[in-house]
CHARMM-style PDB file with segment names, atoms N, HN, CA, C and O in Angstrom:
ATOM      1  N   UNK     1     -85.898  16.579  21.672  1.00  0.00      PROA
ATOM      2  CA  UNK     1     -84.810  16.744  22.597  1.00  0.00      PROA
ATOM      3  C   UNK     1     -85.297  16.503  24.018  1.00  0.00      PROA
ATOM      4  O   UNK     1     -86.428  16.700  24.462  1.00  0.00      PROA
ATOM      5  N   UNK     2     -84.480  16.149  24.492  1.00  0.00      PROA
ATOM      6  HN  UNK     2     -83.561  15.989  24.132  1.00  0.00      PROA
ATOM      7  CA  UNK     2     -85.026  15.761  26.017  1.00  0.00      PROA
ATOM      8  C   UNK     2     -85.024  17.044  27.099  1.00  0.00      PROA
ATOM      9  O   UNK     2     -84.131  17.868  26.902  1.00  0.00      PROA
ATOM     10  N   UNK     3     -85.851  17.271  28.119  1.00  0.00      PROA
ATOM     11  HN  UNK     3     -86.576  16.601  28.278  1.00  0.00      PROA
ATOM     12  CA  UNK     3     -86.286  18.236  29.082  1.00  0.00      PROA
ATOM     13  C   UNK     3     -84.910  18.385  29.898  1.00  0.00      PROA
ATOM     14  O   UNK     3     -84.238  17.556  30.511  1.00  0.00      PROA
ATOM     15  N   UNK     4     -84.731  19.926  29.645  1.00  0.00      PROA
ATOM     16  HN  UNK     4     -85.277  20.600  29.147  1.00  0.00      PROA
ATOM     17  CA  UNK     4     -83.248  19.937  30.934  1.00  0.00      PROA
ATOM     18  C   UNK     4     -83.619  20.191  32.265  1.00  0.00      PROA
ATOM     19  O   UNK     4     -84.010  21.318  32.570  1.00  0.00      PROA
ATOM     20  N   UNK     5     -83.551  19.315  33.077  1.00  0.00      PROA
ATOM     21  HN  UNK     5     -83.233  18.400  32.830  1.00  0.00      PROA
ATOM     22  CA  UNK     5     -84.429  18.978  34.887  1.00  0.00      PROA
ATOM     23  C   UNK     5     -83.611  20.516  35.498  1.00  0.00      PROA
ATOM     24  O   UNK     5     -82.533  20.952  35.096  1.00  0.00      PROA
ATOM     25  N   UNK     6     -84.372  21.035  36.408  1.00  0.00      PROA
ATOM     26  HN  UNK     6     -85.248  20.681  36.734  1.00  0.00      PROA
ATOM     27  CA  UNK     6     -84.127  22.244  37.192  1.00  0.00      PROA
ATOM     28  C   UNK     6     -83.487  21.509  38.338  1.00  0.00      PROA
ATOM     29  O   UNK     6     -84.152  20.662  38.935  1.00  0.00      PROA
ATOM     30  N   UNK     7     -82.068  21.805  38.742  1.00  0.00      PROA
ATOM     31  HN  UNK     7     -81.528  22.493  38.257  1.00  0.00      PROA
ATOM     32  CA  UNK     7     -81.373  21.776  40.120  1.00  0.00      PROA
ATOM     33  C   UNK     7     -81.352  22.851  40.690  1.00  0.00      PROA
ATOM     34  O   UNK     7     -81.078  23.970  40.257  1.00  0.00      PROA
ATOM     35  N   UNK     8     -81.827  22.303  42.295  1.00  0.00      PROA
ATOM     36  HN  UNK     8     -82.049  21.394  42.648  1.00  0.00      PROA
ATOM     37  CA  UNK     8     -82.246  22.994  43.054  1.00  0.00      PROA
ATOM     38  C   UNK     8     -80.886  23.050  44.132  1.00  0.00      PROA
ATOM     39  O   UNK     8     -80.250  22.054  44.479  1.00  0.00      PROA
ATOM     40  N   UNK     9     -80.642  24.305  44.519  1.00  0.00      PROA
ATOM     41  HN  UNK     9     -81.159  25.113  44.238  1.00  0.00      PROA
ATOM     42  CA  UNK     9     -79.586  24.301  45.592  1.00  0.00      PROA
ATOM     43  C   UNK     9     -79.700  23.126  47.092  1.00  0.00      PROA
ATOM     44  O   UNK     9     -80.538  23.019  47.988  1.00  0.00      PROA
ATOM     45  N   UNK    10     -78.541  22.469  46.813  1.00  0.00      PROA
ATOM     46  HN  UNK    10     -77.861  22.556  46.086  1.00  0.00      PROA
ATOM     47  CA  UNK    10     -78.910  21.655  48.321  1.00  0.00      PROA
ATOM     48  C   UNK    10     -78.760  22.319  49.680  1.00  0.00      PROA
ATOM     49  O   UNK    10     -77.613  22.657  49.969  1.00  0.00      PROA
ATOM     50  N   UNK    11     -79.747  22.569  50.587  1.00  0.00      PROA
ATOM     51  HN  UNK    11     -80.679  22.294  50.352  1.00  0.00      PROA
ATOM     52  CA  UNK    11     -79.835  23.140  51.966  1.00  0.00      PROA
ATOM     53  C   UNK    11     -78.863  23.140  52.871  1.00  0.00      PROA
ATOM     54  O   UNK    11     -78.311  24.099  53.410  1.00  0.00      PROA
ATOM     55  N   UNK    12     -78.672  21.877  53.015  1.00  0.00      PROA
ATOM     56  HN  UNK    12     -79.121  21.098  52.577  1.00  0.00      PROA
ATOM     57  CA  UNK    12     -77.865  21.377  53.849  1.00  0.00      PROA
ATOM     58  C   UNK    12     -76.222  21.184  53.515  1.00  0.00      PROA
ATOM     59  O   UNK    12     -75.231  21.801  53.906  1.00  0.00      PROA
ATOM     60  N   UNK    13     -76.417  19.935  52.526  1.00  0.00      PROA
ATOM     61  HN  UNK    13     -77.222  19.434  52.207  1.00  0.00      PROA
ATOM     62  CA  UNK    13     -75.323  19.193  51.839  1.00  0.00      PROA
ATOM     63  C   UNK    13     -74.813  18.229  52.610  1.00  0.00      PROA
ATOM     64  O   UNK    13     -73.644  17.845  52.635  1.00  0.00      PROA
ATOM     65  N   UNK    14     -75.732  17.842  53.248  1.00  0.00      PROA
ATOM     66  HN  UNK    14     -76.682  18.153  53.228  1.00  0.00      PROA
ATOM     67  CA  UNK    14     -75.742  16.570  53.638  1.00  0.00      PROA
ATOM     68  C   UNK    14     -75.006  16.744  55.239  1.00  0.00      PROA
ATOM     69  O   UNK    14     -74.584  15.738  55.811  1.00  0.00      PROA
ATOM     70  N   UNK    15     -74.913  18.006  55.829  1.00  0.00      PROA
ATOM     71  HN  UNK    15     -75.255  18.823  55.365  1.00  0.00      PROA
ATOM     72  CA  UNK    15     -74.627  18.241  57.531  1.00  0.00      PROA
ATOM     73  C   UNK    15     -75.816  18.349  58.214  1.00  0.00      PROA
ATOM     74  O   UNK    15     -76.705  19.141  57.902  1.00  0.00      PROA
ATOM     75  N   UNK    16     -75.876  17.339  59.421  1.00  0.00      PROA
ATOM     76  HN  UNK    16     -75.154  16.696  59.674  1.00  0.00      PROA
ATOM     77  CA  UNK    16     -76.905  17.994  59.893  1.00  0.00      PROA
ATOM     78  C   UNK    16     -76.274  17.995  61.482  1.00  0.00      PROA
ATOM     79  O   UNK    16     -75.721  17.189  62.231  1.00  0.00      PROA
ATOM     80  N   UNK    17     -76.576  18.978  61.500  1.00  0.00      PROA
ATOM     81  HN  UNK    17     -77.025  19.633  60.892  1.00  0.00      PROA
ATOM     82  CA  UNK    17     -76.645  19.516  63.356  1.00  0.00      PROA
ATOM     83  C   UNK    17     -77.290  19.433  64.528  1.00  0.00      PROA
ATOM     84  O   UNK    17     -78.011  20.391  64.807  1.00  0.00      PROA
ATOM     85  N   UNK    18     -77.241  18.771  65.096  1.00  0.00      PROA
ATOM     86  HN  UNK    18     -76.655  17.993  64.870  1.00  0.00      PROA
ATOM     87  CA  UNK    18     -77.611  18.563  66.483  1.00  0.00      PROA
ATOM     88  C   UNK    18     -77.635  19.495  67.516  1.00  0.00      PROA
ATOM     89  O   UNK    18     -76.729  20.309  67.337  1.00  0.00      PROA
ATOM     90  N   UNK    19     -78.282  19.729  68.521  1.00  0.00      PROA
ATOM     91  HN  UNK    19     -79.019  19.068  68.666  1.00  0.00      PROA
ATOM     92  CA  UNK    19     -78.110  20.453  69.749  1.00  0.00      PROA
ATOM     93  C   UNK    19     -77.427  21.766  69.103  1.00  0.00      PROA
ATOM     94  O   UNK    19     -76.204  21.629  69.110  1.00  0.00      PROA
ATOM     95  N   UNK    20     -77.695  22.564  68.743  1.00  0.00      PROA
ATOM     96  HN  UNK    20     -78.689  22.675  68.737  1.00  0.00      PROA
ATOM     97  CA  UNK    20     -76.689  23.706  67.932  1.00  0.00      PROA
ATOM     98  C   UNK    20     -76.349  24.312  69.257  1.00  0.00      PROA
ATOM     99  O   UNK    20     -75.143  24.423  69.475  1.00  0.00      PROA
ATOM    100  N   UNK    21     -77.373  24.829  70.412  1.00  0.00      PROA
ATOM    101  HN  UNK    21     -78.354  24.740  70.235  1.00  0.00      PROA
ATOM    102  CA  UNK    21     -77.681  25.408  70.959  1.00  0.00      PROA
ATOM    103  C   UNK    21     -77.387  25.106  72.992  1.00  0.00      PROA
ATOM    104  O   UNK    21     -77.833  25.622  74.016  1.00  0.00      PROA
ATOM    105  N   UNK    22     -76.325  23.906  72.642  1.00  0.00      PROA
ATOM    106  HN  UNK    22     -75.962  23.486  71.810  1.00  0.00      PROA
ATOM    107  CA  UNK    22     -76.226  23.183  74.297  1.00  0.00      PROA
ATOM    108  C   UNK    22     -74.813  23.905  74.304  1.00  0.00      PROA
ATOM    109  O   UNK    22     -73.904  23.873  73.475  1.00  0.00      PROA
ATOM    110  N   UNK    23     -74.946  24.642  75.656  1.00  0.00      PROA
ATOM    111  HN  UNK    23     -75.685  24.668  76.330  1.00  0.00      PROA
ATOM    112  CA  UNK    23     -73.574  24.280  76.376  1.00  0.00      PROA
ATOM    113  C   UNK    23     -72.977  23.319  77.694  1.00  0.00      PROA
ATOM    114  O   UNK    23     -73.510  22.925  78.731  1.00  0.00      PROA
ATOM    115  N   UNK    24     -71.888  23.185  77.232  1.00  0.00      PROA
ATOM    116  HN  UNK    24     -71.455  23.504  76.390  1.00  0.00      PROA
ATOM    117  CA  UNK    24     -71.628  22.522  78.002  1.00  0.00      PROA
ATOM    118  C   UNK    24     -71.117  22.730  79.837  1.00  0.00      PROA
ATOM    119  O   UNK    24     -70.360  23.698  79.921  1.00  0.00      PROA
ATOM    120  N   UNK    25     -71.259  22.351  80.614  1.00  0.00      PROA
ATOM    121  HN  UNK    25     -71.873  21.566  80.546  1.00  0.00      PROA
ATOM    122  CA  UNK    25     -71.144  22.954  81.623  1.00  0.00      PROA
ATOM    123  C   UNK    25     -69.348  22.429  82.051  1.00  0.00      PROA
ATOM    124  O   UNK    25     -69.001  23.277  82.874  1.00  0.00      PROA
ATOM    125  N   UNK    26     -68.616  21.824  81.920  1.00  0.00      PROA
ATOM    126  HN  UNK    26     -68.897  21.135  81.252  1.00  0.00      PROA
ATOM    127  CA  UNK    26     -67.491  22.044  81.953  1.00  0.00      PROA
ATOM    128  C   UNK    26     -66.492  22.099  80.934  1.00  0.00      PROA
ATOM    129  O   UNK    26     -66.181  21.043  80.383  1.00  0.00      PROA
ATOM    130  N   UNK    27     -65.929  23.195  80.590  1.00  0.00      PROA
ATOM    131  HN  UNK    27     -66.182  24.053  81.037  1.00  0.00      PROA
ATOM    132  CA  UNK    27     -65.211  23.503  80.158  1.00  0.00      PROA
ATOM    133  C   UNK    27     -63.271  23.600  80.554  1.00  0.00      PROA
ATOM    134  O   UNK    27     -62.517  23.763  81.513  1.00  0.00      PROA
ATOM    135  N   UNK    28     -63.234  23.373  79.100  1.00  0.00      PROA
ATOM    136  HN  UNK    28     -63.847  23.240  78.321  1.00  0.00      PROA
ATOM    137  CA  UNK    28     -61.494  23.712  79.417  1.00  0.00      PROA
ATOM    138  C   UNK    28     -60.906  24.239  78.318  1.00  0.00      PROA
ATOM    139  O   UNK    28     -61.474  24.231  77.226  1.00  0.00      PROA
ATOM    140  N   UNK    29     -59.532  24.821  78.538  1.00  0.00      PROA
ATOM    141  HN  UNK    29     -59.070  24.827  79.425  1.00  0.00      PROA
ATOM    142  CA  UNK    29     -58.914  25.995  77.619  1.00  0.00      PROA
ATOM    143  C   UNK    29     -57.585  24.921  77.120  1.00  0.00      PROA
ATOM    144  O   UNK    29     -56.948  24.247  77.930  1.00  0.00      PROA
ATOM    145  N   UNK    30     -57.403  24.926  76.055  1.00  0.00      PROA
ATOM    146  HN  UNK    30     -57.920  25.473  75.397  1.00  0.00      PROA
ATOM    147  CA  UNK    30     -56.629  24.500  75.253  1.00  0.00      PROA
ATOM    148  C   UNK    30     -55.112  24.488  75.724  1.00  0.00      PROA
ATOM    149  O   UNK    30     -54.297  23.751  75.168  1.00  0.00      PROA
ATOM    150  N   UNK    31     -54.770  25.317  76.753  1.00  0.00      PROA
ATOM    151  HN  UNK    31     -55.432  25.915  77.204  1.00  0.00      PROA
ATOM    152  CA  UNK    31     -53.578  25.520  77.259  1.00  0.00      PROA
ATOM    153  C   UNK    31     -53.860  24.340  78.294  1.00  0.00      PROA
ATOM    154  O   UNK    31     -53.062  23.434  78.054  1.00  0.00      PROA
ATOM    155  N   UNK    32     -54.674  24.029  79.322  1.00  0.00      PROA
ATOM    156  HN  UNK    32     -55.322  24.765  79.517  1.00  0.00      PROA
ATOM    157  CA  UNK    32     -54.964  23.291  80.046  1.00  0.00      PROA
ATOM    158  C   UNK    32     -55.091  21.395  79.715  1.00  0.00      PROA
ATOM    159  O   UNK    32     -55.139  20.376  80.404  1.00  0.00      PROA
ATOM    160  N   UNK    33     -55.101  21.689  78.498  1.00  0.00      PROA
ATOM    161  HN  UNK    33     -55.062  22.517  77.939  1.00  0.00      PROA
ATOM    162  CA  UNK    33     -55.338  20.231  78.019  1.00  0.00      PROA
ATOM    163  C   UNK    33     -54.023  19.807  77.270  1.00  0.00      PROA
ATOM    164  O   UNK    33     -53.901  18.689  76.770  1.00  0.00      PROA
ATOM    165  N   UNK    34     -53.217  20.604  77.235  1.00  0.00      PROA
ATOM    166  HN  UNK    34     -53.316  21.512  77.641  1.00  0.00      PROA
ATOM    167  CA  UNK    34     -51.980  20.439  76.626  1.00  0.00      PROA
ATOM    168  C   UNK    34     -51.090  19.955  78.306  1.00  0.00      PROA
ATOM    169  O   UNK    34     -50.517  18.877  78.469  1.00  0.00      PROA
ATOM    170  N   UNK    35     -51.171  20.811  79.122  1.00  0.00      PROA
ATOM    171  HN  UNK    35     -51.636  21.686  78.989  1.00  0.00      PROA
ATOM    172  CA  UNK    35     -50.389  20.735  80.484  1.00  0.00      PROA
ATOM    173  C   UNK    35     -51.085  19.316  80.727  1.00  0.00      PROA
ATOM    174  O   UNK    35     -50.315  18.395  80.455  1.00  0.00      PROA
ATOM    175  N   UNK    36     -51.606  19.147  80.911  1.00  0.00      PROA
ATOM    176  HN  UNK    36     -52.231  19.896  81.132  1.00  0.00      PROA
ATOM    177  CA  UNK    36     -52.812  17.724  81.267  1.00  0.00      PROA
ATOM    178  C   UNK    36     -51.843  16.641  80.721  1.00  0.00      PROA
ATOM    179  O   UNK    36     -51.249  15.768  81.353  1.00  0.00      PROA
ATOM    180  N   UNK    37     -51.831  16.867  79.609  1.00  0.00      PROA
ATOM    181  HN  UNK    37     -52.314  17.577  79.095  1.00  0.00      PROA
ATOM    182  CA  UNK    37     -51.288  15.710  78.184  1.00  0.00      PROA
ATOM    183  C   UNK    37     -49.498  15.516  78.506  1.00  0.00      PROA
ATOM    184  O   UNK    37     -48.914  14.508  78.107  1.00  0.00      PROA
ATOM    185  N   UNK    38     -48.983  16.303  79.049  1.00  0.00      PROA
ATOM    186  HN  UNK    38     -49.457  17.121  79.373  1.00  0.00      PROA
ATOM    187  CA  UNK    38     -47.069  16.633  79.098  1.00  0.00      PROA
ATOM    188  C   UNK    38     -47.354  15.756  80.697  1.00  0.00      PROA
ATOM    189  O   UNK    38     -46.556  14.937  81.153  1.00  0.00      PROA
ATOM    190  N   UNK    39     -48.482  16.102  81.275  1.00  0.00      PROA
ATOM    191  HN  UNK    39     -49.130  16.767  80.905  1.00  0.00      PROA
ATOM    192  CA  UNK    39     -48.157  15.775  82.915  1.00  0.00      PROA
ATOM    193  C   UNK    39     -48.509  14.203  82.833  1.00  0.00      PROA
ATOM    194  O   UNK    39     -47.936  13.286  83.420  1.00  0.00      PROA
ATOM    195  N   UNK    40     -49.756  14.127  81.824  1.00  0.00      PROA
ATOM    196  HN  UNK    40     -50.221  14.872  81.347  1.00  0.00      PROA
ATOM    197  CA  UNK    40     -49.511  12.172  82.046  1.00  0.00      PROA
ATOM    198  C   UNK    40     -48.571  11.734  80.831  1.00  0.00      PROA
ATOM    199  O   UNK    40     -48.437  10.512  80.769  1.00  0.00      PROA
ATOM    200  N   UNK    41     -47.793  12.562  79.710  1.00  0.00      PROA
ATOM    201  HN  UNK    41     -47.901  13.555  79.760  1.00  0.00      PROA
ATOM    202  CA  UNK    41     -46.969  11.513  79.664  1.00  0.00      PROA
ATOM    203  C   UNK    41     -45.363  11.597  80.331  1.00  0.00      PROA
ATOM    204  O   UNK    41     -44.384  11.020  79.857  1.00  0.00      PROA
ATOM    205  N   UNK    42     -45.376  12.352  81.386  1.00  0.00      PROA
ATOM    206  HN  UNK    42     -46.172  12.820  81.770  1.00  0.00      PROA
ATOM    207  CA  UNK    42     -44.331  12.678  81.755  1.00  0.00      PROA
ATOM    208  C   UNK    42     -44.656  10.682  83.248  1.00  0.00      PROA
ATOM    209  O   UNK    42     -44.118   9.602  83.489  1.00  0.00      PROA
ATOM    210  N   UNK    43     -45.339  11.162  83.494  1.00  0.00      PROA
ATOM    211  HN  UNK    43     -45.776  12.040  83.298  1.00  0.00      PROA
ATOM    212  CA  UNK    43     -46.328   9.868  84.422  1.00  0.00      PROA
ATOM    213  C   UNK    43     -45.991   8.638  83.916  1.00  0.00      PROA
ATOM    214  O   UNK    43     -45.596   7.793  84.719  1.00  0.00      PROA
ATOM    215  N   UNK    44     -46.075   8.320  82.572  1.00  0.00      PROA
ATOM    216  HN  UNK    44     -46.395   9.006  81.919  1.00  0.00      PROA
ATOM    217  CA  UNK    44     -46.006   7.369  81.819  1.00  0.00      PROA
ATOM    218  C   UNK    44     -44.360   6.610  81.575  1.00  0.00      PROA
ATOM    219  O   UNK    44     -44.036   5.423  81.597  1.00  0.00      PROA
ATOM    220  N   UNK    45     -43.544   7.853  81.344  1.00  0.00      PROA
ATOM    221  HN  UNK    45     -43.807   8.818  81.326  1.00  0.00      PROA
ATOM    222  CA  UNK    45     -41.972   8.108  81.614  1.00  0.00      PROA
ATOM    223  C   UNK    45     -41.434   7.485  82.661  1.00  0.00      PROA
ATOM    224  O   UNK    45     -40.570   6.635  82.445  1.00  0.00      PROA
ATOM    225  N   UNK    46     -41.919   7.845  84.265  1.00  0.00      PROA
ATOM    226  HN  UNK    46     -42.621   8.535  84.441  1.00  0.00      PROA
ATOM    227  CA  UNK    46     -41.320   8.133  85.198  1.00  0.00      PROA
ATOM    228  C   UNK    46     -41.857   6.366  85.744  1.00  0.00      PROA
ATOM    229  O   UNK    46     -41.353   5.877  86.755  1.00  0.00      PROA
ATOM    230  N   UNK    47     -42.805   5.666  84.989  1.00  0.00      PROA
ATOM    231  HN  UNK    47     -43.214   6.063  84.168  1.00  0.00      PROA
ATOM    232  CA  UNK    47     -43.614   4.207  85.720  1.00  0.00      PROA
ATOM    233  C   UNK    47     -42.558   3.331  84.413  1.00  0.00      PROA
ATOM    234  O   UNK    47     -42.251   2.209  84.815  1.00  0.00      PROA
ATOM    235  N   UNK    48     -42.260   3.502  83.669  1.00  0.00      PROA
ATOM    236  HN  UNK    48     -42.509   4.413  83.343  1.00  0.00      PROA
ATOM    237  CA  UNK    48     -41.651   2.823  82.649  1.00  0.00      PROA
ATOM    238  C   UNK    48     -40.081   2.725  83.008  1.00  0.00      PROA
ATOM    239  O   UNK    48     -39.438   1.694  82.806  1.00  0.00      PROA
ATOM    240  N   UNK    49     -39.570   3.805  83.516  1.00  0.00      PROA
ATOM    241  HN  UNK    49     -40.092   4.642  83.679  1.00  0.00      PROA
ATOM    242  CA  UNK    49     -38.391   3.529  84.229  1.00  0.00      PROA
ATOM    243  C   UNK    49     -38.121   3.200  85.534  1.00  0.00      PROA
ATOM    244  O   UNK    49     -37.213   2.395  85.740  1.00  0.00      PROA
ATOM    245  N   UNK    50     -39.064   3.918  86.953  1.00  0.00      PROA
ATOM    246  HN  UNK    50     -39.802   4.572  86.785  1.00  0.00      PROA
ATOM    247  CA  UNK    50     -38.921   3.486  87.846  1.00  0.00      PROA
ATOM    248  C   UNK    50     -40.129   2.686  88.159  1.00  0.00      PROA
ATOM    249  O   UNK    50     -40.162   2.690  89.390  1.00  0.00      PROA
ATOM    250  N   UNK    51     -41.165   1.985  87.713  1.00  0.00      PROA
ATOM    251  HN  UNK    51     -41.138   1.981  86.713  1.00  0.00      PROA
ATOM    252  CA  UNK    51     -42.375   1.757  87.952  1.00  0.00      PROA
ATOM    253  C   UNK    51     -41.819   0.298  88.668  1.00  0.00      PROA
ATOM    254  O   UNK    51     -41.731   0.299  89.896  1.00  0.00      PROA
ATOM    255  N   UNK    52     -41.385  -1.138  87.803  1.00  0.00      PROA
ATOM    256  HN  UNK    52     -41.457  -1.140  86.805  1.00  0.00      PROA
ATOM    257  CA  UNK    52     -40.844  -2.111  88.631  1.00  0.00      PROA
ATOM    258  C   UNK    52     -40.723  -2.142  89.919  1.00  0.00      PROA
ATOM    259  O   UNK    52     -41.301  -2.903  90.695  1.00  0.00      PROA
ATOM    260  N   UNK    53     -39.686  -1.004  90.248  1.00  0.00      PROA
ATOM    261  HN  UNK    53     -39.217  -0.386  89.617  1.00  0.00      PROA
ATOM    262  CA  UNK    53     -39.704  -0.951  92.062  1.00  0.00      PROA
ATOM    263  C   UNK    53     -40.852  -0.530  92.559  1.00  0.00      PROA
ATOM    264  O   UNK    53     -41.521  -1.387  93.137  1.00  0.00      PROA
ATOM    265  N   UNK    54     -41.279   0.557  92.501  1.00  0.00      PROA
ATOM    266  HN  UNK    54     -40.736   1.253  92.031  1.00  0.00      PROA
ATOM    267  CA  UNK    54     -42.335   0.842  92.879  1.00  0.00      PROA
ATOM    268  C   UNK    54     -43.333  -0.389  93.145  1.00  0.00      PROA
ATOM    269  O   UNK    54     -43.740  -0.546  94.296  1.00  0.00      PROA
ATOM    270  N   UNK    55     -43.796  -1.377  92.005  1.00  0.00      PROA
ATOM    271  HN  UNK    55     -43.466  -1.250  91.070  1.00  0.00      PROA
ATOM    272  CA  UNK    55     -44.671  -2.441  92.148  1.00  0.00      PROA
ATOM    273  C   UNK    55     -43.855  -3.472  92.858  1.00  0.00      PROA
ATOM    274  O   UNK    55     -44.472  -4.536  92.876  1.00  0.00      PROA
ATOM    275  N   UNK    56     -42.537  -3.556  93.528  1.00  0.00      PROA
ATOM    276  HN  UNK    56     -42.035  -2.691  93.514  1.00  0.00      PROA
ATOM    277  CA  UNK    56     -42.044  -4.820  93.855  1.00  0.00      PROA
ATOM    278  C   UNK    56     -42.136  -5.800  92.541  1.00  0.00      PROA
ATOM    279  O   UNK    56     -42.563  -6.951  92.625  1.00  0.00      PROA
ATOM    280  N   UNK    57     -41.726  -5.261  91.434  1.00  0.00      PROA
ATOM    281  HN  UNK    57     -41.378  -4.326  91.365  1.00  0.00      PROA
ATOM    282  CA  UNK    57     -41.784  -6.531  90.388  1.00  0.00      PROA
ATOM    283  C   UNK    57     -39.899  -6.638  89.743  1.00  0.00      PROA
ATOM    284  OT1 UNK    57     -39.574  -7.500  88.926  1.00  0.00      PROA
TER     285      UNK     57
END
């Protein structure tokens, strides 16, 4: 009969991590990046309808 091979738990599973240990020096809060996101596409809105004049085009 053939030898049944021993599996060994994998360590990892195939993640490996970088820098675990950096922070970053600017930060932002999830509420802030949402207001950010409404204010340029509100930006995006306001050049799509009045943008033409604005550029003289």
């Amino acid at each position: 009969m053939a030898q049944e091979k021993s599996r060994m738990p994998m360590s990892t599973a195939g993640i490996t991590s970088y820098f675990e240990e950096y922070k970053s020096k600017i930060e932002f809060k999830p509420g802030h990046i949402i207001i950010f996101s409404v204010i340029v596409v509100l930006i995006v809105i306001a050049l799509h309808i009045w943008g033409s004049s604005f550029l003289g085009l």
